[in-house]
N, C-alpha and C positions, 0 to 999 in steps of 0.2 A: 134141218140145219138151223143154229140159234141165228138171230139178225149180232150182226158185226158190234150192236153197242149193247146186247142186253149183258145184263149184270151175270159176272162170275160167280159160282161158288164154290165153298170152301168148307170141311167136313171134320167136327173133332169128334170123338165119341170119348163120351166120357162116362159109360156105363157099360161097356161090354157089348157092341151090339150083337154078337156070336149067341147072346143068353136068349135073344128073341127069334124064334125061330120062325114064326110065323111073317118075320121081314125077308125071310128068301125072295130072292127074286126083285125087289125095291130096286129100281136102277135110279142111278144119280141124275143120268140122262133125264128119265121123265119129272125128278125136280126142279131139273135146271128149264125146262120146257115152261112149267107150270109158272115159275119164279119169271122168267121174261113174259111171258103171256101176263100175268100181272102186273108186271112194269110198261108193259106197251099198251093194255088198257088203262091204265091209270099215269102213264107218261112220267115214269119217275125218269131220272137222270142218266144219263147212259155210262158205261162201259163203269160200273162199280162193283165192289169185292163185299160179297155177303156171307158169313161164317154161317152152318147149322151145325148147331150142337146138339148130339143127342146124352140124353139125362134121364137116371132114374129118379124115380119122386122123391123119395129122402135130400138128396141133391137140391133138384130141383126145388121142393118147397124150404131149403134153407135160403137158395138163394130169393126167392118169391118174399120171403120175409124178411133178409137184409135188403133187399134193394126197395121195396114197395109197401117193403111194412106192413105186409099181411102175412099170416103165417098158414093161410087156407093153400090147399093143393089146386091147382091150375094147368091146364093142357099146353101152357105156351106161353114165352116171354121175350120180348125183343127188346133190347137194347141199340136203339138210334144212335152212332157216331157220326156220321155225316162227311165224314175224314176221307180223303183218295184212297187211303190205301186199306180203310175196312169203312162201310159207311152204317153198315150192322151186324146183327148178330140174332139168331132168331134161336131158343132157347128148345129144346122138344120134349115132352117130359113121356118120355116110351112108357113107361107104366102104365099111366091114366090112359093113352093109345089105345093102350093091350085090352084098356076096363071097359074101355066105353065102343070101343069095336067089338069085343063079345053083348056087349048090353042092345049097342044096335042091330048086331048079326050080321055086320059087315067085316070085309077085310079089313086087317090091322094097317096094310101098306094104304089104301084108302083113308085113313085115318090118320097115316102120319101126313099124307100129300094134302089134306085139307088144313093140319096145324101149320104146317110147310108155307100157304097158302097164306092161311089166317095171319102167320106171323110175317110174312113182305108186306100183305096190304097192310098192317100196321107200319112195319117199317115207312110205307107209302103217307102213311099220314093219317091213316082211315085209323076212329078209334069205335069201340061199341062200350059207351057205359050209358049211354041212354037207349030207350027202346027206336028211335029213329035212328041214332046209329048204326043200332045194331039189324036194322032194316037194311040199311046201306051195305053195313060188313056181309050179311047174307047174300046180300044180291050179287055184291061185287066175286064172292066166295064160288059163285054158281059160276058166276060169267066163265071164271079162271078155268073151274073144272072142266065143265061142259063143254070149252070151246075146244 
């Protein structure tokens, strides 16, 4: 059972997730676990509404380069509103998932639930463009799974 103030979510797909086959069985449930498990380690703000979008990479890398100006492909994007009534939005790019969960010889649902992951503790404030950040982002990434 979620604690009473952890954060909602909310699901758009915007690629078809029916095309990925290998997300059988992905429950929202253990998102939504994984999502307050990193809000209550990291003490983000209670009872907020957080969108996952899932996205194929064409999609995905247009929007990676209207909004940030890069036009390289990326596992994941979040969009901080801070608003009652969405305070983010955490962007999933199922493709690159698909790539780099065959590359590691891991599950792909393992894959989304660490982007899933990656992209709250951003939402939370944690960023990784330096090599100590990205020390921090790792650790905190672990705490969330493993616990």
């Amino acid at each position: 059972m979620l604690p009473e103030d952890a954060p909602r979510l909310g699901f758009s797909d915007r690629v078809g997730w029916n095309k990925y086959a290998e997300l059988e069985g992905l429950q929202e449930e253990r998102l939504q676990k994984l999502v307050a498990r990193a809000w209550e380690l990291q003490k983000g703000p209670p009872k907020v509404k957080l969108e996952i979008v899932w996205m194929g990479e064409a999609e995905h890398n247009r929007l990676h380069e209207r909004f940030l100006d890069d036009p390289t492909p990326t596992d994941v994007i979040t969009f901080p509103y801070g608003d009652d009534d969405l305070f983010g939005e955490i962007v999933v790019n199922l493709d690159m998932a698909r790539a780099q969960a065959t590359s590691r010889n891991i599950d792909m649902r393992e894959e989304v639930a660490l982007y899933v992951v990656h992209g709250a503790l951003h939402l939370l404030g944690l960023e990784d463009a330096t090599v100590e950040q990205c020390v921090e982002m790792r650790a905190a990434e672990s705490a969330v799974l493993l616990s």
